[in-house]
C-alpha positions in Angstrom: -9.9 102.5 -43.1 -7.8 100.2 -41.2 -9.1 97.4 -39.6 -7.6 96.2 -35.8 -6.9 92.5 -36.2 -7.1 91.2 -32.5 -4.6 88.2 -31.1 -7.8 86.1 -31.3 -8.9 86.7 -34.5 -5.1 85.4 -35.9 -5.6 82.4 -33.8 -8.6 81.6 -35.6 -7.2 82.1 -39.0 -4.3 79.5 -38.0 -6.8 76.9 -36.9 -9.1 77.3 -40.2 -5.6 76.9 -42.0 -4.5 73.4 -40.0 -8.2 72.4 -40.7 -8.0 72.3 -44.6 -4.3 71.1 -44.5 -5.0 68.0 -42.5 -8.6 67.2 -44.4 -6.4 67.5 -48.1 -4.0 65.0 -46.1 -6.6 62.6 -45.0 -8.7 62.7 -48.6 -5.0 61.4 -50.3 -5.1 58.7 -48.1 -8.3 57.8 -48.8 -8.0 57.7 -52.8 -4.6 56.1 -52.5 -6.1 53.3 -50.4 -8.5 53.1 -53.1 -6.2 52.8 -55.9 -5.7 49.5 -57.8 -2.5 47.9 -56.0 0.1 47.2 -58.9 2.9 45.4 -56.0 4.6 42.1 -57.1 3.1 39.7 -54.8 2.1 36.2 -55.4 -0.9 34.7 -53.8 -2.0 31.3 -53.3 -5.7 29.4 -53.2 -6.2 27.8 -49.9 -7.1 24.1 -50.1 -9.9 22.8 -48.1 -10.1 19.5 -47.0 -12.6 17.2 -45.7 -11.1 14.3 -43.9 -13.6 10.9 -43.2 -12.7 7.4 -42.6 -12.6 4.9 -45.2 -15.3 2.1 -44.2 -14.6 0.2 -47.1 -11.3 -0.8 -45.6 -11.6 -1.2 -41.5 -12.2 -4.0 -39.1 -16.3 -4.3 -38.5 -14.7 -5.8 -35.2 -12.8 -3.1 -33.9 -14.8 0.0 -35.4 -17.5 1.0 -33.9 -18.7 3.8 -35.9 -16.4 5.8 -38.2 -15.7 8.1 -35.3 -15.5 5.5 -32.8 -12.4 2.7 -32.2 -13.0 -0.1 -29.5 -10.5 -3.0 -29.5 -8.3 -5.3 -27.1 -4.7 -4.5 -26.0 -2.1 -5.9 -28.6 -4.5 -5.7 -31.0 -3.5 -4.3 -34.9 -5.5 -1.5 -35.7 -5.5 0.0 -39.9 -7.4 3.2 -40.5 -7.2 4.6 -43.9 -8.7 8.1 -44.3 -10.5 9.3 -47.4 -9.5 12.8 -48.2 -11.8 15.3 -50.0 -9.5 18.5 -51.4 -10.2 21.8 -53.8 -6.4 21.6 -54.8 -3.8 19.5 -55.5 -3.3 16.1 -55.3 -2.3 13.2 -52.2 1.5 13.9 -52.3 0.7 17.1 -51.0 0.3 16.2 -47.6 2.1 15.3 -44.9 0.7 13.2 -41.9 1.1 12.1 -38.4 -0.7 9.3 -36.1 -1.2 11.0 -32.4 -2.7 9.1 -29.2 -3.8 11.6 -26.3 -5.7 11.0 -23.2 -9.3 11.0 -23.6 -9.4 12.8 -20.4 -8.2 16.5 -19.5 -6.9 15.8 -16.4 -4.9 12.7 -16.9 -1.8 12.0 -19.1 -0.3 11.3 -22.5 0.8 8.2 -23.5 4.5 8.2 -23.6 4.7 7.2 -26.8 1.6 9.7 -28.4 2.9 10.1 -32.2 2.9 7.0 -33.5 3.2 7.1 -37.3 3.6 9.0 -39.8 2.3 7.5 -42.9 -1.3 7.8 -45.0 -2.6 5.0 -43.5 -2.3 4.0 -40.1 -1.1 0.3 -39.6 0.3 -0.5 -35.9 -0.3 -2.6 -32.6 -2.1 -1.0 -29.5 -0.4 -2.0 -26.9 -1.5 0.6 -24.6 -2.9 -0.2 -21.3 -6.6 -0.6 -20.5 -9.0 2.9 -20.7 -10.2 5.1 -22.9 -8.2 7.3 -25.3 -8.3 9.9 -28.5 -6.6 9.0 -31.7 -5.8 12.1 -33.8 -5.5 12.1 -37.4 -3.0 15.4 -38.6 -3.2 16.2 -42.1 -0.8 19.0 -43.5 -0.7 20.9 -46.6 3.1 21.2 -47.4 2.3 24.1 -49.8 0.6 26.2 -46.6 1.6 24.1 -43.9 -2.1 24.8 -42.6 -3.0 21.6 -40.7 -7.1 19.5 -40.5 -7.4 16.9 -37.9 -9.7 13.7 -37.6 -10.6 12.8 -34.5 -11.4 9.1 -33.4 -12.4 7.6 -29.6 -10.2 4.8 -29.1 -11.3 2.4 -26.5 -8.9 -0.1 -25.1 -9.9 -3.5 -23.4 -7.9 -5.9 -21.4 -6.9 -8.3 -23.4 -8.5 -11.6 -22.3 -5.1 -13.1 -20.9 -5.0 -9.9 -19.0 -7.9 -10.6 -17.2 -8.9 -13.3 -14.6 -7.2 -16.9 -15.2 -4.6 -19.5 -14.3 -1.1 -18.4 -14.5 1.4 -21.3 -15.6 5.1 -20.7 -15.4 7.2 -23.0 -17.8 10.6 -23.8 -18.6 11.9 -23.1 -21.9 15.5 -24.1 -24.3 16.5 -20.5 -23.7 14.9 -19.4 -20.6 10.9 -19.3 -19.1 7.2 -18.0 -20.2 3.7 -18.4 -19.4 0.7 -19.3 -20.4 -2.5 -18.1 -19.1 -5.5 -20.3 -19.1 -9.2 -18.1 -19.3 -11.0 -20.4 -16.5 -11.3 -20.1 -12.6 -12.6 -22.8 -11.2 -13.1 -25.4 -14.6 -16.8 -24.9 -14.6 -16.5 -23.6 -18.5 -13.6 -24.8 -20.7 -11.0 -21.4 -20.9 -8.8 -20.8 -23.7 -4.9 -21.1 -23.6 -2.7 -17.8 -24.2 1.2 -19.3 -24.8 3.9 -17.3 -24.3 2.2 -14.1 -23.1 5.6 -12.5 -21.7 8.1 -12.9 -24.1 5.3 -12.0 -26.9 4.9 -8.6 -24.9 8.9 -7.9 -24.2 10.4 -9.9 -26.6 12.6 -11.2 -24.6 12.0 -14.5 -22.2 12.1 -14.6 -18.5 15.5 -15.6 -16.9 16.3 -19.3 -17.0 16.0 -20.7 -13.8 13.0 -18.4 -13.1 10.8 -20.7 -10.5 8.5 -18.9 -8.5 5.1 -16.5 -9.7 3.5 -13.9 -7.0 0.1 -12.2 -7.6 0.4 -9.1 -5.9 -3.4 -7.9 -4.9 -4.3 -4.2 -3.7 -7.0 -2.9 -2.5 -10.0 -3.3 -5.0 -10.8 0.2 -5.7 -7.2 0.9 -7.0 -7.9 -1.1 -9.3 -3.8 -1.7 -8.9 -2.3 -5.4 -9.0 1.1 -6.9 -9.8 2.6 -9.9 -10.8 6.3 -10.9 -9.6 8.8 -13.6 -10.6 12.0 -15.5 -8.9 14.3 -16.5 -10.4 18.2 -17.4 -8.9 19.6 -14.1 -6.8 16.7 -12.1 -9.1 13.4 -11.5 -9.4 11.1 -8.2 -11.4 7.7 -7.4 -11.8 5.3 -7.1 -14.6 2.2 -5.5 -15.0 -0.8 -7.7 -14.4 -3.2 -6.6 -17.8 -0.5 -7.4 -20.1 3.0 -8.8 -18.6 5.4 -5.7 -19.4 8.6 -5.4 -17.7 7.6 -3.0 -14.6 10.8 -3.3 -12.2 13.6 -5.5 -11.7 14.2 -6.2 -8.3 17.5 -4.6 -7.8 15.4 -0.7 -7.8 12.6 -2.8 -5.1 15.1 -0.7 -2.8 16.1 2.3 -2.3 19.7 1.1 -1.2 21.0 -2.4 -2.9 20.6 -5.2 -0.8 21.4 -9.0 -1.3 18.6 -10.7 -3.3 17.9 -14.1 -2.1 13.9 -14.2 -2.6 11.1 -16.4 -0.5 7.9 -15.0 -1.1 6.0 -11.4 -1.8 2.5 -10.6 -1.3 -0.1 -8.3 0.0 -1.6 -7.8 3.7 -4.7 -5.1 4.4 -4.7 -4.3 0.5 -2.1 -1.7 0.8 1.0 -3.1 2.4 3.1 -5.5 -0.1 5.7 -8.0 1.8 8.9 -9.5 0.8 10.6 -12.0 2.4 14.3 -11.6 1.1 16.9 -13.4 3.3 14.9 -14.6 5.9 13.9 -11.0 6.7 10.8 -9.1 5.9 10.1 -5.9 4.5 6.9 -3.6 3.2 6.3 -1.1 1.2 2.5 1.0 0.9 1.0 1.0 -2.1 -2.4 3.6 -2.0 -3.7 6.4 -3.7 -0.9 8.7 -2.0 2.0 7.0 -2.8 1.1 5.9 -6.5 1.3 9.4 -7.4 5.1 9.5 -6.1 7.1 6.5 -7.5 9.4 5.1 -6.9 7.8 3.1 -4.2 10.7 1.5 -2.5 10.7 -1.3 0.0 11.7 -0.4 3.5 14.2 -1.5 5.3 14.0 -5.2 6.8 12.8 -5.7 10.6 16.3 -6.6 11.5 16.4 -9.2 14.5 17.9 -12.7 15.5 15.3 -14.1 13.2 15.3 -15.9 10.4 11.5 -15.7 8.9 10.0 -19.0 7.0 8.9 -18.2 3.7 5.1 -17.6 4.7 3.2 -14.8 6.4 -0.3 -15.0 8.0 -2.3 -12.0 7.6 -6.1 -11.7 7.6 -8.0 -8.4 6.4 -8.5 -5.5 7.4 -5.5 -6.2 10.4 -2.1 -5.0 9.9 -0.7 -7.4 12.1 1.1 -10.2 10.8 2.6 -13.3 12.2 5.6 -14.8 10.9 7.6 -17.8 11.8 11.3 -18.2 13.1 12.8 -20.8 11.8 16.6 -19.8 13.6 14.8 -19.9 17.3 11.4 -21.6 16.6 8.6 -19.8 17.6 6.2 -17.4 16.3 6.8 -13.1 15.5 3.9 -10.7 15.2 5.1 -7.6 13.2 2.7 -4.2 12.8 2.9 -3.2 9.2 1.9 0.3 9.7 3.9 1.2 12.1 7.6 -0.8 11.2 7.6 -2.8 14.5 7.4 -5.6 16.9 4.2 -6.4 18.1 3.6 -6.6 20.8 7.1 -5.9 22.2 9.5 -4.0 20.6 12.8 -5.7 21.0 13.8 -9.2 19.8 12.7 -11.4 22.6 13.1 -14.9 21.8 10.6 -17.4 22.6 9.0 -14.5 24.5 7.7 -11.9 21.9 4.0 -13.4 23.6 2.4 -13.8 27.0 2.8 -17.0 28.4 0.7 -19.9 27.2 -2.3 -20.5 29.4 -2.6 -23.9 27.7 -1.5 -26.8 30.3 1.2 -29.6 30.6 -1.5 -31.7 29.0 -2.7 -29.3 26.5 0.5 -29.6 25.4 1.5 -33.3 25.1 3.7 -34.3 22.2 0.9 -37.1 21.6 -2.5 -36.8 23.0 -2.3 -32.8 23.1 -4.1 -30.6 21.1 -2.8 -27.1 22.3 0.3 -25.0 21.4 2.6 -22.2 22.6 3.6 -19.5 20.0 6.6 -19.0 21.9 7.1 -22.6 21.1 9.1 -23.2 24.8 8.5 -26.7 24.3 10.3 -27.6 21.1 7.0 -29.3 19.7 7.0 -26.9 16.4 10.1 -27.4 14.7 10.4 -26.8 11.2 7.6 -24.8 9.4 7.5 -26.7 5.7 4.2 -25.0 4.2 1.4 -22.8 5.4 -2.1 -21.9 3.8 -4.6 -19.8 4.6 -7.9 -22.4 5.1 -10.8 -20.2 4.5 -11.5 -17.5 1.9 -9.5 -14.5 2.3 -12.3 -12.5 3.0 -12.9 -14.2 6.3 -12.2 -11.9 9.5 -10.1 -14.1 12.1 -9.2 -16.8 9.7 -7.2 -20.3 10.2 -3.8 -20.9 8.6 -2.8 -24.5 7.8 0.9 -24.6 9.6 2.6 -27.8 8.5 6.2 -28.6 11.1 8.5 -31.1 10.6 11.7 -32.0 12.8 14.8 -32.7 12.1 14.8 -36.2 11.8 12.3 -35.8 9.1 10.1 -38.4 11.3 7.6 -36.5 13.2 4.7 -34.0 11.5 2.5 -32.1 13.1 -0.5 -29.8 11.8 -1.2 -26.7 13.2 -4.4 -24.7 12.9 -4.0 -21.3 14.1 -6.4 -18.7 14.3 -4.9 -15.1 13.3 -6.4 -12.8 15.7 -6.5 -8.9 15.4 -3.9 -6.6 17.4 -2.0 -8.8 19.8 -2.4 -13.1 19.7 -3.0 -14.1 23.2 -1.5 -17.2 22.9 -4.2 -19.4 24.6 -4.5 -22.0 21.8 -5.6 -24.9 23.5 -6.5 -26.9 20.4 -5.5 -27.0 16.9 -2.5 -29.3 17.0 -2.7 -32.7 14.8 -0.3 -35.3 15.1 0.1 -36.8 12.0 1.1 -40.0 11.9 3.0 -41.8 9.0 1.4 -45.4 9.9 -2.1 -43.6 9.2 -0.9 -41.3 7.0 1.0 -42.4 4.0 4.0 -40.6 3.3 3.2 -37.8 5.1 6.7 -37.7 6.5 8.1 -37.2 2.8 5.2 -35.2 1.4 6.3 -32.3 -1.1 3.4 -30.2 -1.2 0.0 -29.4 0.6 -2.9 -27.8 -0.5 -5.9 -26.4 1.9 -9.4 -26.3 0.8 -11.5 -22.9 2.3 -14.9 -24.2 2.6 -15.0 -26.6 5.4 -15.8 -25.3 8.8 -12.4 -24.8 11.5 -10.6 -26.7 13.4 -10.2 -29.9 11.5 -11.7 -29.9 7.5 -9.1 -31.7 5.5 -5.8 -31.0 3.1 -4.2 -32.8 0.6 -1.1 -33.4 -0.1 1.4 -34.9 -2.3 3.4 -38.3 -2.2 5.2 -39.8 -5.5 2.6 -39.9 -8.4 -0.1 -40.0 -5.7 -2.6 -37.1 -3.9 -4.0 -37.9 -0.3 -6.7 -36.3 1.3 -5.9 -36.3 5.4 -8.6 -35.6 7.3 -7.6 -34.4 10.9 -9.0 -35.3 14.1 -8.1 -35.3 17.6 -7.9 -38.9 18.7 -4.6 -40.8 18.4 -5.0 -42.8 15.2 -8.1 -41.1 13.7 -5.9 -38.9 11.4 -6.4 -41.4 8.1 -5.6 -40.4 5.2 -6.4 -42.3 1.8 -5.4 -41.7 -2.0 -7.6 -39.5 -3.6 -5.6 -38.8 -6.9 -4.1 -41.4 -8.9 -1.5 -40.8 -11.8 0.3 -42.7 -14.0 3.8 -44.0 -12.8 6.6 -41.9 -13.2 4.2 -38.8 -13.2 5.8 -35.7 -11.5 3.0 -33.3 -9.8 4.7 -30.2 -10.6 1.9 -27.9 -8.3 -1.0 -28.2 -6.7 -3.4 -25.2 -5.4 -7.0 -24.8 -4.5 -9.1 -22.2 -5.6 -9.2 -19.3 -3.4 -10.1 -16.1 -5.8 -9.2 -13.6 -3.8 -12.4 -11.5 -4.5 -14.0 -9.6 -2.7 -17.4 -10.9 -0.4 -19.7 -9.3 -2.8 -18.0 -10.9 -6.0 -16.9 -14.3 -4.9 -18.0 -17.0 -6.6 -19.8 -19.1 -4.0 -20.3 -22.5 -5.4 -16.5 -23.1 -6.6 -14.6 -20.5 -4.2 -12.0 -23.2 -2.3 -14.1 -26.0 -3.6 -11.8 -26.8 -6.7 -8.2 -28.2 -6.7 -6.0 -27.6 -9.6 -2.7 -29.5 -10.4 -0.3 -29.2 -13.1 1.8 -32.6 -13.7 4.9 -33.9 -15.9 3.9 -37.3 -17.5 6.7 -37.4 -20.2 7.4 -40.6 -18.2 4.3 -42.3 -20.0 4.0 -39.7 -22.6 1.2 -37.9 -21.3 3.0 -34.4 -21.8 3.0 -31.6 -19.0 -0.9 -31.2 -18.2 -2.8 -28.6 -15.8 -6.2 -30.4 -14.0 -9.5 -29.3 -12.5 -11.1 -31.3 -10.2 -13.9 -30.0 -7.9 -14.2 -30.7 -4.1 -17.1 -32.1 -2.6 -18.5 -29.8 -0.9 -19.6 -30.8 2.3 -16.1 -33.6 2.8 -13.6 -32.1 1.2 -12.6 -35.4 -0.9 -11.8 -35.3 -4.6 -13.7 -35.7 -7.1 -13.1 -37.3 -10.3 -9.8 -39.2 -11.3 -6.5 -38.4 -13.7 -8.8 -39.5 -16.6 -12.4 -38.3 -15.7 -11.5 -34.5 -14.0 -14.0 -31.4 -14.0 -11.4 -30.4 -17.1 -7.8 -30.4 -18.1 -5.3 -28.7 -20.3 -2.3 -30.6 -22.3 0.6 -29.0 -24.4 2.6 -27.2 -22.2 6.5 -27.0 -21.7 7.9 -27.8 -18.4 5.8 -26.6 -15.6 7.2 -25.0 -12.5 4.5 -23.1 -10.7 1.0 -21.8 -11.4 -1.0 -19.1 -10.0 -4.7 -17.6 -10.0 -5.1 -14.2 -11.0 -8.2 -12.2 -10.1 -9.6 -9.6 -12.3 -8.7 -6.3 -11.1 -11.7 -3.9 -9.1 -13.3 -7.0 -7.8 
């Protein structure tokens, strides 16, 4: 008997067929994968390490913990690492010193690998924060790589901080010291040749002039600048490196012929550079985009004394003429004129309301910022006269005439917005007969804690300091000798104490109440010296002499300028 096989039934058959064929092929794969391999192949152990830091070997100073690195810029640092391994032996390894940013969000040093060697022997000189020091060992045989981690906090370095600045001549160009003290009240140490130990290089010869450049506080940004002949270049304040010459200040070259640079309302930083003055804005905004050039000089028929009176929290500054002889209010914020917009001369104010006899060349006491009258001639010296935290402060103005015979004292009062020009007092007449030397006097220097208008100044004739005392009254301007130095003694500067702090961190009791003078006695063999000598505090008259001061400071080279530096957040 036959029996029908259906379509369906082969199709079944097929499928039981392709069943066992592909289980045989799976169950070979299986026992082959189970086989013992008998390949050529060569394997190697891996080598575990475990990397610490040898304590026996480190700076107790500088290392925290083993894990932990806290030391001042320029220091030397040496870490030696003790290695723990399963194989081989120390020439195994290859290794590598790297400095990264402690925080995601900010940058790496520019400089991050550092060395290269099995122990770590360098100089920090990164700047001030906090930072991660990264230990890479490699195995050369697997080139598998085990880090050791470190936190590596840097300080300011003390001359980085708060002190005196003092600017020296040198054989084969110029440096400067930096003396850890304020005000004298504690005896600071003396840093030598802090810029040339940080570059290693000197300043230019002839270099003359030092500028601290303050921003606002919570920048925590500051700058120092130097002059030197159809030159100058900044430095950064926390360690002195070369920041910027002063050709890239601009963004097109323009001829360098320095006066002064500063700071007004803690953004805006001024140059006077030919007479003419310029800004640039230094804030959070413009930080983050350098370069941050200079603009453009107010052009005009001016030509601007080397001084600018600003106060806080105004960006109006006033400026003097020396070409046409009266006074020029410029807006920093906005690039003009204020309160006109052309160059007016002797009119870029309302007309005095002081009168004819406001205004009389001897019993006066008033002045016109237009200067229509010829009384302000020559503007020789200005200081501010209170601390630079005061809203609406005075400015010492010192003008002389041509002749050379006639000095007068002007206390002006910078005002917000627009000066009205209604200055009915302020003006001193100082004579030479009651005033020694005034005539031929080199320097001035303005206390800030004596209440405005009159206080006192001092100033500087031969080997001899005077303390003036203004008043009103023909012949009540005296002033009498209140530093004596050796003959032959050249005061080299002479500055009062005005920190620069803010309200909140000033330091009350010796804030303008301490006058500081650096001198040249190689004439009697005293050296080059920097003084302290506090003010009293209620007269304004000097305390102490040449050979009794608050303190003093010998061994210097020659001196040519000195500047206070503030710490920087404060």
């Amino acid at each position: 008997m036959f029996h029908l096989i259906t379509k369906k039934d082969k199709m079944k058959q097929v499928n039981k067929i392709l069943t066992i064929f592909l289980n045989t092929i799976f169950a070979t794969a299986i026992l082959t994968g189970c086989s013992k391999d008998l390949g050529n192949y060569d394997y190697q152990d891996i080598n575990t390490l475990k990397i610490s830091t040898d304590m026996t070997s480190v700076d107790p100073n500088i290392f925290v913990t083993a894990d932990s690195i806290n030391l001042t810029q320029n220091d030397s640092l040496k870490v030696k690492l003790k290695i723990e391994q399963s194989l081989g032996s120390a020439e195994n390894f290859k290794y590598q010193w790297i400095l990264t940013q402690a925080d995601a969000t900010g940058a790496n040093p520019v400089k991050h690998i550092i060395d290269s060697t099995a122990a770590l022997a360098t100089k920090i000189s990164l700047t001030p924060n906090l930072y991660r020091l990264v230990a890479m060992v490699t195995d050369k045989n697997t080139g598998v790589s085990y880090y050791k981690k470190f936190a590596l906090n840097v300080n300011a370095a003390p001359w980085g901080n708060e002190g005196w600045l003092i600017l020296q001549a040198q054989p084969d160009g110029s440096d400067i010291s930096v003396i850890t003290s304020r005000d004298g009240a504690s005896h600071g140490k003396v840093y030598p040749d802090v810029y040339s130990i940080m570059n290693d290089h000197k300043l230019p010869k002839g270099t003359n002039k030092v500028n601290i450049v303050n921003y606002t506080a919570s920048l925590r940004a500051q700058k120092i600048s130097f002059f030197y002949p159809n030159g100058g270049m900044q430095v950064r304040s926390i360690d002195y490196a070369d920041s910027l010459n002063a050709e890239n200040w601009f963004a097109t070259p323009v001829p360098i012929n320095f006066q002064s640079n500063s700071s007004a309302l803690g953004q805006w930083e001024y140059l006077i550079n030919n007479g003419q003055l310029s800004f640039r804005s230094v804030n959070v905004s413009s930080l983050k985009t350098p370069p941050i050039n200079f603009q453009p000089p107010f052009l005009g028929t001016y030509t601007l004394s080397p001084f600018v009176l600003s106060a806080p929290a105004d960006a109006y500054v006033l400026c003097y003429d020396n070409a046409n002889r009266c006074f020029v209010q410029f807006n920093v914020s906005t690039g003009a004129l204020y309160p006109v917009t052309s160059d007016i001369v002797k009119g870029h104010f309302p007309l005095t309301t002081a009168t004819t006899a406001d205004l009389d060349p001897t019993t006066g006491k008033g002045f016109d910022l237009n200067n229509k009258t010829g009384l302000l001639q020559n503007l020789v010296y200005a200081e501010n006269a209170q601390p630079l935290t005061t809203a609406n402060p005075f400015w010492y103005c010192f003008f002389r005439n041509d002749a050379g015979d006639v000095t007068y004292l002007v206390q002006v009062q910078h005002k917000t917005t627009a000066a009205d020009n209604k200055f009915t007092t302020g003006r001193y007449l100082l004579n030479q007969a009651t005033c020694p030397g005034i005539n031929s006097a080199t320097m001035f220097a303005c206390p800030t804690h004596l209440a405005m208008t009159s206080g006192a100044f001092y100033y500087v004739n031969g080997s001899n300091i005077y303390t003036c005392k203004p008043r009103y009254a023909p012949g009540t301007t005296t002033a009498a000798v209140g530093l004596s130095f050796p003959a032959g003694t050249i005061i080299k500067a002479m500055k009062t104490f005005n920190s620069g702090y803010l309200a909140a961190n000033i330091p009350s009791a010796t804030e303008g109440k301490v006058l500081v003078v650096a001198t040249d006695e190689t004439a009697s063999g005293g050296g080059n010296k920097v003084y302290f000598f506090n003010l009293n505090a209620t007269t304004g008259d000097i305390m102490g002499t040449p050979t009794s001061p608050a303190d003093v400071y010998t061994g210097f080279d020659k001196i040519t300028d000195i500047a206070f530096k503030k710490a920087l957040g404060k």
